[in-house]
N, CA, C and O atoms as a CHARMM CRD file, in Angstrom:
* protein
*
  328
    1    1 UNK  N    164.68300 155.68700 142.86400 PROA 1      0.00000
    2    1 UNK  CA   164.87500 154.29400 143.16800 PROA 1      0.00000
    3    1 UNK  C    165.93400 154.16000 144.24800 PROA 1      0.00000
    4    1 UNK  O    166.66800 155.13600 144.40100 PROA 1      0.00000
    5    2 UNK  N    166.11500 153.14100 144.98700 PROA 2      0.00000
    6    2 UNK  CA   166.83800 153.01300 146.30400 PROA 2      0.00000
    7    2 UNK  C    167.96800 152.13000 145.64800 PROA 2      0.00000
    8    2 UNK  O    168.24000 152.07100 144.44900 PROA 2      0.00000
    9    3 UNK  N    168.63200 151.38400 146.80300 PROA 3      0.00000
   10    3 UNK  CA   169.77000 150.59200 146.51800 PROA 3      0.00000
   11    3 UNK  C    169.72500 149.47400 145.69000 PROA 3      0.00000
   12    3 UNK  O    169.07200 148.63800 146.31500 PROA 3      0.00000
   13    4 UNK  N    170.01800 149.07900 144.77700 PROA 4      0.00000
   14    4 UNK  CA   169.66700 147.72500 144.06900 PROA 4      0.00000
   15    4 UNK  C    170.85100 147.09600 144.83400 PROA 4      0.00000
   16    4 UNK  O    171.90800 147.56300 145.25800 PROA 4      0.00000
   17    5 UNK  N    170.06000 145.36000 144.86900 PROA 5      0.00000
   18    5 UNK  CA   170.63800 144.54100 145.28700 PROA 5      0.00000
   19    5 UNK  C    172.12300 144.04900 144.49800 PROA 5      0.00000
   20    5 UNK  O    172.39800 144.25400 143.31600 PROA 5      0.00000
   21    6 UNK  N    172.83000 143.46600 145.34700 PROA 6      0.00000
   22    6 UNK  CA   174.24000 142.95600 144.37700 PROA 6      0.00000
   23    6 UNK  C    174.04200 142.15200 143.31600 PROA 6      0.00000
   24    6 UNK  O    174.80400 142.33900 142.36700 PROA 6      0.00000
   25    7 UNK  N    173.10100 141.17500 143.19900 PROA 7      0.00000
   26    7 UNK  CA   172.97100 140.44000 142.46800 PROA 7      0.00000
   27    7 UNK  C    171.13900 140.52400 141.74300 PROA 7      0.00000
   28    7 UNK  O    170.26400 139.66500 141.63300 PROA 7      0.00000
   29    8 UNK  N    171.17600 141.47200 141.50800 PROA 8      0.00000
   30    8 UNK  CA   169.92400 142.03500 140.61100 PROA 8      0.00000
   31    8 UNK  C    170.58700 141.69100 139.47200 PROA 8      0.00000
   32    8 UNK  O    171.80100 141.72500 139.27200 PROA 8      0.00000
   33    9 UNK  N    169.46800 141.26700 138.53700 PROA 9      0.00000
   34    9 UNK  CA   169.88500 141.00200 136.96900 PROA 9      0.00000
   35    9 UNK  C    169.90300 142.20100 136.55200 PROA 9      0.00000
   36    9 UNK  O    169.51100 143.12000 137.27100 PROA 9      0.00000
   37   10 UNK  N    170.39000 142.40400 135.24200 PROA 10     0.00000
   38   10 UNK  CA   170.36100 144.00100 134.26900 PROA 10     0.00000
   39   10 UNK  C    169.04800 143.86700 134.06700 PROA 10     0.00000
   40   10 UNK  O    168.26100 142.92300 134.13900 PROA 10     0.00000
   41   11 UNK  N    168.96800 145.01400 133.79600 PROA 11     0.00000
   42   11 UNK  CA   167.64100 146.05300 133.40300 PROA 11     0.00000
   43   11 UNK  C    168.05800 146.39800 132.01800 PROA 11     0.00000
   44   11 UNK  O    169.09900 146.97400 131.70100 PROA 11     0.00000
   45   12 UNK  N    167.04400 145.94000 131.17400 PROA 12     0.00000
   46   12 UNK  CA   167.06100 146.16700 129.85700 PROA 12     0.00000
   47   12 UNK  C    167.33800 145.43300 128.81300 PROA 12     0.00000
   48   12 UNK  O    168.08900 144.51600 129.14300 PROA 12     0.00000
   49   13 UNK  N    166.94800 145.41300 127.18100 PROA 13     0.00000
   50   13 UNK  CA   167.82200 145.03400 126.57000 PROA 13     0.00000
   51   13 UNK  C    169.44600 144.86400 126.02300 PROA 13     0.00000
   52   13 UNK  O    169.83300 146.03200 125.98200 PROA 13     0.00000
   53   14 UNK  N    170.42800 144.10900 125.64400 PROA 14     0.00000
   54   14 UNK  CA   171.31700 144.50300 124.90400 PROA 14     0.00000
   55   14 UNK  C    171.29200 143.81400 123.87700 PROA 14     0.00000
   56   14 UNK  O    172.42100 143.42400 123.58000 PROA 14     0.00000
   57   15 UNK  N    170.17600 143.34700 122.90900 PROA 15     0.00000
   58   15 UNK  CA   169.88000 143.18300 121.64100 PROA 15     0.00000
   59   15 UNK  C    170.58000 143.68500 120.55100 PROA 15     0.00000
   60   15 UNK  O    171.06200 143.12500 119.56700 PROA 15     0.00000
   61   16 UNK  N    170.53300 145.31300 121.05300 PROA 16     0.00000
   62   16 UNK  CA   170.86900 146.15200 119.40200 PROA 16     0.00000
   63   16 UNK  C    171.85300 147.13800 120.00500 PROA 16     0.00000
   64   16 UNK  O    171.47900 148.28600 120.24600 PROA 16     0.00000
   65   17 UNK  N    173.27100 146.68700 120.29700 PROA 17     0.00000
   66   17 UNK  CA   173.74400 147.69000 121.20100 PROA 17     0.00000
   67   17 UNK  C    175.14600 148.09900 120.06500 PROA 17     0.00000
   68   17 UNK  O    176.03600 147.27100 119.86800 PROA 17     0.00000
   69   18 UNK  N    175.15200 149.34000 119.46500 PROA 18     0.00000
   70   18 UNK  CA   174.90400 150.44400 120.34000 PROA 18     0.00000
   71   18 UNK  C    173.73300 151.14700 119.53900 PROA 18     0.00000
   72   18 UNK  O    173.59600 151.42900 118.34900 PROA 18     0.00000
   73   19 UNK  N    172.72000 151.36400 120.98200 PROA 19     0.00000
   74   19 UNK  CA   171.73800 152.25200 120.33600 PROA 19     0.00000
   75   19 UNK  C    171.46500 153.74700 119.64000 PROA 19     0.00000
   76   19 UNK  O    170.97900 154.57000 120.41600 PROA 19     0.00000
   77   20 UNK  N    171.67400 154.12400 118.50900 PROA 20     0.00000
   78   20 UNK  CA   171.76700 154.99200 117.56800 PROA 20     0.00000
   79   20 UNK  C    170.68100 155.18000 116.58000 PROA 20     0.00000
   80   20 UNK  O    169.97600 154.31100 116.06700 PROA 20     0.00000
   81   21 UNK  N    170.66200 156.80300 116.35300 PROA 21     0.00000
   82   21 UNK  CA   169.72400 157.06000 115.81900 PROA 21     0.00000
   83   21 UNK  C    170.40400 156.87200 114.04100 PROA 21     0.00000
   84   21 UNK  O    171.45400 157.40900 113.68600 PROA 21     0.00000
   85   22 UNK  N    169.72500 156.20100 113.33400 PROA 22     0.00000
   86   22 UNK  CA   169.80900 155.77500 111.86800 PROA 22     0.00000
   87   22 UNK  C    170.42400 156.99300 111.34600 PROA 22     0.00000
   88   22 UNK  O    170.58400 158.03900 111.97500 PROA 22     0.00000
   89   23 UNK  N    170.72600 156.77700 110.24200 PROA 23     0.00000
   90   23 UNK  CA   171.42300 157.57700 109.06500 PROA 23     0.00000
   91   23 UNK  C    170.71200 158.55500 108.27200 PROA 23     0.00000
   92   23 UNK  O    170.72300 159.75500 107.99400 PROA 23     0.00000
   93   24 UNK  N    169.95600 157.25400 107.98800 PROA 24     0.00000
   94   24 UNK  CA   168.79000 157.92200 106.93800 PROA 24     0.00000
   95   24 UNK  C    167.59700 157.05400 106.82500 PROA 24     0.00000
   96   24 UNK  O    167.50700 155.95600 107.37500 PROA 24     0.00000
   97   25 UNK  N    166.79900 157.52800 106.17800 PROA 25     0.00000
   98   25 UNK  CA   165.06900 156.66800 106.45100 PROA 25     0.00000
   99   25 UNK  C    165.25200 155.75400 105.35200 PROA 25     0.00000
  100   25 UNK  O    164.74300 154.63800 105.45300 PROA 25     0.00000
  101   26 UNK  N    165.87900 156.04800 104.35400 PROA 26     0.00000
  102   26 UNK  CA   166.10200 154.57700 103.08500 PROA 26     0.00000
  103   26 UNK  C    167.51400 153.55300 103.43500 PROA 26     0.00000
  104   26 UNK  O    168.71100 153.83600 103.45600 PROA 26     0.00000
  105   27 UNK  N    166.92100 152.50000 103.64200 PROA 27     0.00000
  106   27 UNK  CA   167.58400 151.34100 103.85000 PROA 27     0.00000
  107   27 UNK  C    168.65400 151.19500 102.40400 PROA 27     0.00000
  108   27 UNK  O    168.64600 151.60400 101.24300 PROA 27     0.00000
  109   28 UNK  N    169.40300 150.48100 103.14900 PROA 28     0.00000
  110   28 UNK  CA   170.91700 150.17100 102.00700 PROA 28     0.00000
  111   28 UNK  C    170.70800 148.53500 101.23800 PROA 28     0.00000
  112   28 UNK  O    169.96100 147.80900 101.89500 PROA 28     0.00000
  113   29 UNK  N    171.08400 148.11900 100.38700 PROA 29     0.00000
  114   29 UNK  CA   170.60900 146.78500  99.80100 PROA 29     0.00000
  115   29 UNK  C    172.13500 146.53400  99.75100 PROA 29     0.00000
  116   29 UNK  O    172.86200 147.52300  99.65400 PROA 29     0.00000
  117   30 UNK  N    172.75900 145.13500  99.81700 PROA 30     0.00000
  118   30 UNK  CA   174.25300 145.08000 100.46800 PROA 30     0.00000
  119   30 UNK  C    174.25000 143.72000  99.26300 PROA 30     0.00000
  120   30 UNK  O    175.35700 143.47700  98.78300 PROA 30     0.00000
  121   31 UNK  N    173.28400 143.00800  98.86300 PROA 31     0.00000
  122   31 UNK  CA   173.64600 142.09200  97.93000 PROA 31     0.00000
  123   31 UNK  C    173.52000 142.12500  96.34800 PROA 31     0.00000
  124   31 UNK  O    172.35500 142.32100  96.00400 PROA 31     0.00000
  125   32 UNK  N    174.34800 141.99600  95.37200 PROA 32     0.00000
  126   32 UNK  CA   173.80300 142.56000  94.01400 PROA 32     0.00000
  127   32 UNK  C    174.11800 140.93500  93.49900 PROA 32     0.00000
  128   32 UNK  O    175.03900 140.31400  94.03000 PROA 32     0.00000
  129   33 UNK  N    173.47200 140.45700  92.67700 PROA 33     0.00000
  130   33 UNK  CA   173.82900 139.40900  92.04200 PROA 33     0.00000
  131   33 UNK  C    174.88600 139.18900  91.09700 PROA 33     0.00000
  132   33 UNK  O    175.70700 140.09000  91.27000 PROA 33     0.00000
  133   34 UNK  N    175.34000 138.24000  89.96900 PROA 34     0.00000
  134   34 UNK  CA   176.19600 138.33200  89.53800 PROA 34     0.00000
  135   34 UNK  C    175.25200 138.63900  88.57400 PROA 34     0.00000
  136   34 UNK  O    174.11900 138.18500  88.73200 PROA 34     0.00000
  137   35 UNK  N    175.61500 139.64600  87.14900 PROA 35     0.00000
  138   35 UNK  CA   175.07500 139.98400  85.90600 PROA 35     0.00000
  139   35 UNK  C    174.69700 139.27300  85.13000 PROA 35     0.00000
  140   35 UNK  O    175.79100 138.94100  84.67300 PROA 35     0.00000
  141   36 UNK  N    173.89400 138.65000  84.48500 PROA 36     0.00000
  142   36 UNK  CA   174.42700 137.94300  83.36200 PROA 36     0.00000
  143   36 UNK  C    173.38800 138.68200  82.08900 PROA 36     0.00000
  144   36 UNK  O    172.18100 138.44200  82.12600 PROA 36     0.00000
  145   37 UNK  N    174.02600 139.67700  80.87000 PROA 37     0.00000
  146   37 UNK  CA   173.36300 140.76700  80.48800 PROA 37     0.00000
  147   37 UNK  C    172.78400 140.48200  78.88600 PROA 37     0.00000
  148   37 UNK  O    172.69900 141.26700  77.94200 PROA 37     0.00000
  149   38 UNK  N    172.45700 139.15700  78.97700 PROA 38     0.00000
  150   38 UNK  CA   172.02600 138.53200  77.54300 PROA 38     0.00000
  151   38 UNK  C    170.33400 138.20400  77.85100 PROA 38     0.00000
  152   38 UNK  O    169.60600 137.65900  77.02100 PROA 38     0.00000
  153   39 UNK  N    169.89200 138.65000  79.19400 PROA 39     0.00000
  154   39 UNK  CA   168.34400 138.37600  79.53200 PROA 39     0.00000
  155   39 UNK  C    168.31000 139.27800  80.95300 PROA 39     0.00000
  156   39 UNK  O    169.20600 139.42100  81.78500 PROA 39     0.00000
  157   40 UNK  N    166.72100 139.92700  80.92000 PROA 40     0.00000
  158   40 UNK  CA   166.97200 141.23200  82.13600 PROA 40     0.00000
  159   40 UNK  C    166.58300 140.25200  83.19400 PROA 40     0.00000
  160   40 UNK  O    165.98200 139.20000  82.97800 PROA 40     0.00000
  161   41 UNK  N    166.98900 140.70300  84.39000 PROA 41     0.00000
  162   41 UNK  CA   166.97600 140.12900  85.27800 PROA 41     0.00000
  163   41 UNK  C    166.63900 141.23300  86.47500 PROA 41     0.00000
  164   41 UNK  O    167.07500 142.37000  86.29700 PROA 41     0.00000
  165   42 UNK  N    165.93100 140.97200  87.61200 PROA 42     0.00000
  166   42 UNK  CA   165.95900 141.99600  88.98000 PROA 42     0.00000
  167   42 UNK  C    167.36100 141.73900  89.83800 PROA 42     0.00000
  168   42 UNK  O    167.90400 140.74300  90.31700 PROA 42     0.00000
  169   43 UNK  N    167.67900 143.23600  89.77900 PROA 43     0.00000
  170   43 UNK  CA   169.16800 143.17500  90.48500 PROA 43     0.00000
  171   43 UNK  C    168.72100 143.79900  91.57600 PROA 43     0.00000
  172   43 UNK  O    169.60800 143.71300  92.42400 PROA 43     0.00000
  173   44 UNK  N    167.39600 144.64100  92.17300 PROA 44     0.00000
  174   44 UNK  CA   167.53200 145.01500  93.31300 PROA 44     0.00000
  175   44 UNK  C    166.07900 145.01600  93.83900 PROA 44     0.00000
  176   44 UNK  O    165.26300 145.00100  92.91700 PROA 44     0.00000
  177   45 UNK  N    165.47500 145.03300  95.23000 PROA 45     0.00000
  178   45 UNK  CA   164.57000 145.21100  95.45700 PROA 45     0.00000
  179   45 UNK  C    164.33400 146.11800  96.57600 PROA 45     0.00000
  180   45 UNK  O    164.64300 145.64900  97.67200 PROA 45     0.00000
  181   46 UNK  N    163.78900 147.48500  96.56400 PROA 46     0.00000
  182   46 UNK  CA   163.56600 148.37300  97.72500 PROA 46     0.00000
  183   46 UNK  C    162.11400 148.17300  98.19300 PROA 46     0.00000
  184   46 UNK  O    161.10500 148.23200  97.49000 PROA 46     0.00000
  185   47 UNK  N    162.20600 147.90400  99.63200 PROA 47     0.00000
  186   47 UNK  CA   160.51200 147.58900  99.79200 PROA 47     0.00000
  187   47 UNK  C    161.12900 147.80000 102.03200 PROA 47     0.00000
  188   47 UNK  O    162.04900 148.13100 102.77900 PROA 47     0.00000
  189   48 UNK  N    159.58900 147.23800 101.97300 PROA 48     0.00000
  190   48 UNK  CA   160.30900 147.34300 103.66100 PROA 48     0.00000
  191   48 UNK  C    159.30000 146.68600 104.21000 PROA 48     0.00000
  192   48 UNK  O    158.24200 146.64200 103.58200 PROA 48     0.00000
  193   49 UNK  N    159.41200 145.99500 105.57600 PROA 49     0.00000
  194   49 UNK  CA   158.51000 144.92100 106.07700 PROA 49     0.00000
  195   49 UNK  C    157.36400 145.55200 106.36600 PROA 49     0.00000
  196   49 UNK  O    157.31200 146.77100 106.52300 PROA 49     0.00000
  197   50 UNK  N    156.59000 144.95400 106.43700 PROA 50     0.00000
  198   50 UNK  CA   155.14600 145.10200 106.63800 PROA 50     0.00000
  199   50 UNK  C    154.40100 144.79600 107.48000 PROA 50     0.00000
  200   50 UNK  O    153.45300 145.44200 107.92800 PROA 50     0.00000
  201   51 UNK  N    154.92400 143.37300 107.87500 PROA 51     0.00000
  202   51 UNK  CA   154.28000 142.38400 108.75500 PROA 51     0.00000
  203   51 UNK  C    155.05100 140.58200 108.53200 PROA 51     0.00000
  204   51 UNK  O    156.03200 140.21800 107.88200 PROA 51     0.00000
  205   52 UNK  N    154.07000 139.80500 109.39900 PROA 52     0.00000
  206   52 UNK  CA   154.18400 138.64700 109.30000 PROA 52     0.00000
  207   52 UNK  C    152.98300 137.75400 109.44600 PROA 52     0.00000
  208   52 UNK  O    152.12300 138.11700 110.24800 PROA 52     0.00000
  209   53 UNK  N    152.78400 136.47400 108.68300 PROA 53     0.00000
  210   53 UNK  CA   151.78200 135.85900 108.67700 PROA 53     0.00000
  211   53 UNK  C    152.47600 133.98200 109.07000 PROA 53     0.00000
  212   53 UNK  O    153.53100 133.71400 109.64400 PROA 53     0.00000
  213   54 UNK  N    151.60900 133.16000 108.61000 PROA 54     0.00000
  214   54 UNK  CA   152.19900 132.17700 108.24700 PROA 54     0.00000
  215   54 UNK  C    151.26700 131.57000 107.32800 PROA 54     0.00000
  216   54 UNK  O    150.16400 131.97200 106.95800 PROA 54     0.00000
  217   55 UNK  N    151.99600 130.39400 106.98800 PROA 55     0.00000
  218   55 UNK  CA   151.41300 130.17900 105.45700 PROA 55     0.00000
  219   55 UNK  C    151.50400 128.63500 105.60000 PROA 55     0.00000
  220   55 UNK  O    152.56800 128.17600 106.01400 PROA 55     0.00000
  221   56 UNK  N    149.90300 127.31600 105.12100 PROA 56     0.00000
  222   56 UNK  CA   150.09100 126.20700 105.24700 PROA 56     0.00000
  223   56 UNK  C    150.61700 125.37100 104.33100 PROA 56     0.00000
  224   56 UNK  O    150.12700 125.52800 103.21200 PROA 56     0.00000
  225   57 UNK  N    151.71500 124.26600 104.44300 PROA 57     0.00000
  226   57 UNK  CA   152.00100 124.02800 103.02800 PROA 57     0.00000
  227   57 UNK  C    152.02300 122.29000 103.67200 PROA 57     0.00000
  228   57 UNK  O    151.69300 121.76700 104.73600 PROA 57     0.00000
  229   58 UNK  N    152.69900 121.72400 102.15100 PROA 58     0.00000
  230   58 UNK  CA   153.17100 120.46200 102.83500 PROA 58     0.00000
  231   58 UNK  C    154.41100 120.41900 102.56000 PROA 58     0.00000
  232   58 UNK  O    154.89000 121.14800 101.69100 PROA 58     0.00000
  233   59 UNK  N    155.28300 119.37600 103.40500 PROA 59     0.00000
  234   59 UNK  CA   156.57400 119.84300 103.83500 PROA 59     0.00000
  235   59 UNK  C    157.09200 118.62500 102.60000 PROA 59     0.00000
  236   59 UNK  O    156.55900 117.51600 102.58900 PROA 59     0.00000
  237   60 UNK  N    158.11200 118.98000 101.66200 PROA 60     0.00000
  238   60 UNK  CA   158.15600 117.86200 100.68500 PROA 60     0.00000
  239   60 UNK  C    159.61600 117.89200 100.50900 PROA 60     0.00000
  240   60 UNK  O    160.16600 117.72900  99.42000 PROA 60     0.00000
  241   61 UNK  N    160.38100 118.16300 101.91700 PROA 61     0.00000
  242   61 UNK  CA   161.72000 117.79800 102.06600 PROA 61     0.00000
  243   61 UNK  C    162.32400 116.29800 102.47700 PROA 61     0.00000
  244   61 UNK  O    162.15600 115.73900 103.56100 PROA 61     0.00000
  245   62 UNK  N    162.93800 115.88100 101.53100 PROA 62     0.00000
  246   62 UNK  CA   162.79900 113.85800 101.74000 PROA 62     0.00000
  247   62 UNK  C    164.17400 113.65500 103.30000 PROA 62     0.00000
  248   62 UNK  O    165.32400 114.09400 103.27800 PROA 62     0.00000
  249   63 UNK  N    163.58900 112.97100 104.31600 PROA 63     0.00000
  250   63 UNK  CA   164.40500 112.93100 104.88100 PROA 63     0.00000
  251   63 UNK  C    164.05400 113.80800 106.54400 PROA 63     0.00000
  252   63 UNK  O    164.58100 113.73200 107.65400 PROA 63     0.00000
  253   64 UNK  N    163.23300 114.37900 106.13900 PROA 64     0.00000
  254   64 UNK  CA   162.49300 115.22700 107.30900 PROA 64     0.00000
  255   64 UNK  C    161.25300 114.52600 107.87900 PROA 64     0.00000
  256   64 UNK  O    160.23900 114.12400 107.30900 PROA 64     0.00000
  257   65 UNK  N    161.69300 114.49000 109.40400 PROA 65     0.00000
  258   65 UNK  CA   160.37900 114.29200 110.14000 PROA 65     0.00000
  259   65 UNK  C    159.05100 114.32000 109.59100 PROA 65     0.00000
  260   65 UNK  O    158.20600 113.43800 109.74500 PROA 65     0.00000
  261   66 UNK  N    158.91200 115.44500 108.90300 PROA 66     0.00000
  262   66 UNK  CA   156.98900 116.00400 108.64700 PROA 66     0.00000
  263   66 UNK  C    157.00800 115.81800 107.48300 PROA 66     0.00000
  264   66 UNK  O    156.23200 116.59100 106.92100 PROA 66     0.00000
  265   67 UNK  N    157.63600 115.01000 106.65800 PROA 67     0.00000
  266   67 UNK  CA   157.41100 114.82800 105.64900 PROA 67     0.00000
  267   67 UNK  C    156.48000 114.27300 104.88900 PROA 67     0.00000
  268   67 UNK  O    156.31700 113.06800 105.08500 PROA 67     0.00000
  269   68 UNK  N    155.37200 115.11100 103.53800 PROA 68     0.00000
  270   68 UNK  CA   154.22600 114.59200 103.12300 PROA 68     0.00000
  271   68 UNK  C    153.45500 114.94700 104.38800 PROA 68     0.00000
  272   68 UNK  O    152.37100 114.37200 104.49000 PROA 68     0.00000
  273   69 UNK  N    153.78100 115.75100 105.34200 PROA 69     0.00000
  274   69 UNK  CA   152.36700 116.34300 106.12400 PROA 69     0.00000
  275   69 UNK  C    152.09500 117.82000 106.01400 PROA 69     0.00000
  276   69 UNK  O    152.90300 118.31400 105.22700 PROA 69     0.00000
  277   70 UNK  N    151.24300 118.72600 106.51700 PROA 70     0.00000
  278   70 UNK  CA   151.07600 119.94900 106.47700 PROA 70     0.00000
  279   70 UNK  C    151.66600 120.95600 107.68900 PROA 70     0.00000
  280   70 UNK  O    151.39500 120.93800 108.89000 PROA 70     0.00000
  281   71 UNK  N    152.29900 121.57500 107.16500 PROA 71     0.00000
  282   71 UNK  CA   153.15500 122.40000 108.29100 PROA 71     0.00000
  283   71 UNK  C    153.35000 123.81700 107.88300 PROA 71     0.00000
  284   71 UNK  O    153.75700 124.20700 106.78900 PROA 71     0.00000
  285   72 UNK  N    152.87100 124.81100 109.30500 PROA 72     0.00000
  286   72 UNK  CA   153.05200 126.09300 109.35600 PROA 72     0.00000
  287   72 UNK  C    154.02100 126.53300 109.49200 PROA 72     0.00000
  288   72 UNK  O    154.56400 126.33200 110.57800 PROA 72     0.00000
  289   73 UNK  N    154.76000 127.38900 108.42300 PROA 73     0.00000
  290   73 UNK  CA   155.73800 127.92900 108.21100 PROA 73     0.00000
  291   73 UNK  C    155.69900 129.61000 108.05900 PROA 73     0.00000
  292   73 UNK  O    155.09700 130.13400 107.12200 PROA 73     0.00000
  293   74 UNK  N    156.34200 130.31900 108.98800 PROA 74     0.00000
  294   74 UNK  CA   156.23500 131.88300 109.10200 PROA 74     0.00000
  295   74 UNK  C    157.03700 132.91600 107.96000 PROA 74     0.00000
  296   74 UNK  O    158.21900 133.17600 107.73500 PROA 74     0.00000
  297   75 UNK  N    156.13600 133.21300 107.55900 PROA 75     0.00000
  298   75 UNK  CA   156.88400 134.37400 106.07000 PROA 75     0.00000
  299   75 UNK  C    156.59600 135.66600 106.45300 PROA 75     0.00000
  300   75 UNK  O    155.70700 136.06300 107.20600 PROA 75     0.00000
  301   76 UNK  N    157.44400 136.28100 105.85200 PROA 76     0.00000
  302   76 UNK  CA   157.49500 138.15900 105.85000 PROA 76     0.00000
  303   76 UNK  C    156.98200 138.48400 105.00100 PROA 76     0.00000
  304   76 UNK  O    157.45400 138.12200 103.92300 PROA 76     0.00000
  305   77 UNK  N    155.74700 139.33700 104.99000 PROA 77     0.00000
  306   77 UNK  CA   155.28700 140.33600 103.73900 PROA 77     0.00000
  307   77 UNK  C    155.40800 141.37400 103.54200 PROA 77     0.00000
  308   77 UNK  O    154.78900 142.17200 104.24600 PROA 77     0.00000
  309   78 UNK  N    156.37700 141.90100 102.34900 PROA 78     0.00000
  310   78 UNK  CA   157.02700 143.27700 102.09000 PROA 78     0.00000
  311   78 UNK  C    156.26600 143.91300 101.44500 PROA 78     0.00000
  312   78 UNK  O    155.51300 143.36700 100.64000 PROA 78     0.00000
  313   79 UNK  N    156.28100 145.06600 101.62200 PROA 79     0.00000
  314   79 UNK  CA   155.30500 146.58400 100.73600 PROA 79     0.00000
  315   79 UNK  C    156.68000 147.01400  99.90100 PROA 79     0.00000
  316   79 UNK  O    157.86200 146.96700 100.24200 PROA 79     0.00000
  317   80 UNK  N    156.03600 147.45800  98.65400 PROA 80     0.00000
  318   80 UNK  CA   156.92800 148.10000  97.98000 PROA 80     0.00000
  319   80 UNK  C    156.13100 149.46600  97.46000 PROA 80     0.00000
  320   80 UNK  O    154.93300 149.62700  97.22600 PROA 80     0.00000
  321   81 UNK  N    157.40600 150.51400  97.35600 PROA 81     0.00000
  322   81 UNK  CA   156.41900 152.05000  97.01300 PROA 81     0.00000
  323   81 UNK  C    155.93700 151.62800  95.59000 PROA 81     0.00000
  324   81 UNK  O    156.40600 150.52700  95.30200 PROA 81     0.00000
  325   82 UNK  N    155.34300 152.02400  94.85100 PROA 82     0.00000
  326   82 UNK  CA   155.31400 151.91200  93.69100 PROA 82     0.00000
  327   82 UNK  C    156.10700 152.40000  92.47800 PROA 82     0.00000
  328   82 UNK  O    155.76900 152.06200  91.34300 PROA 82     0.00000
């Protein structure tokens, strides 16, 4: 490549900086709930994204624009190992 101009924008992302190779292939879970040990409860969930879809609902927040109408809203669907 030749001279770039003075005022050329950057080249590249800096999204995820600094770029590094991971630790390990199993993800860390950083939130535990508070206990309460008189009924079982899920304290953790290991799974990992999958994808994304969206999903039609009606919006039944009082006070909102779209309210009582139908609105696409984007969700994550997680795989879990078994």
């Amino acid at each position: 490549m030749g001279r770039r101009k003075k005022r050329a924008p950057k080249r590249g992302s800096l999204a995820y900086i600094p770029k590094v190779r991971a630790s390990s292939m199993v993800g860390k879970i950083g939130f535990w709930p508070s206990v309460d040990y008189d009924k079982p409860r899920l304290l953790g969930f290991a799974g990992y994204k999958a994808g994304m879809t969206h999903v039609l609902t009606i919006d039944d927040t009082r006070g909102s624009p779209h309210y009582g109408k139908e609105v696409l809203i984007p969700v994550t669907v997680l795989d879990a190992p078994p």
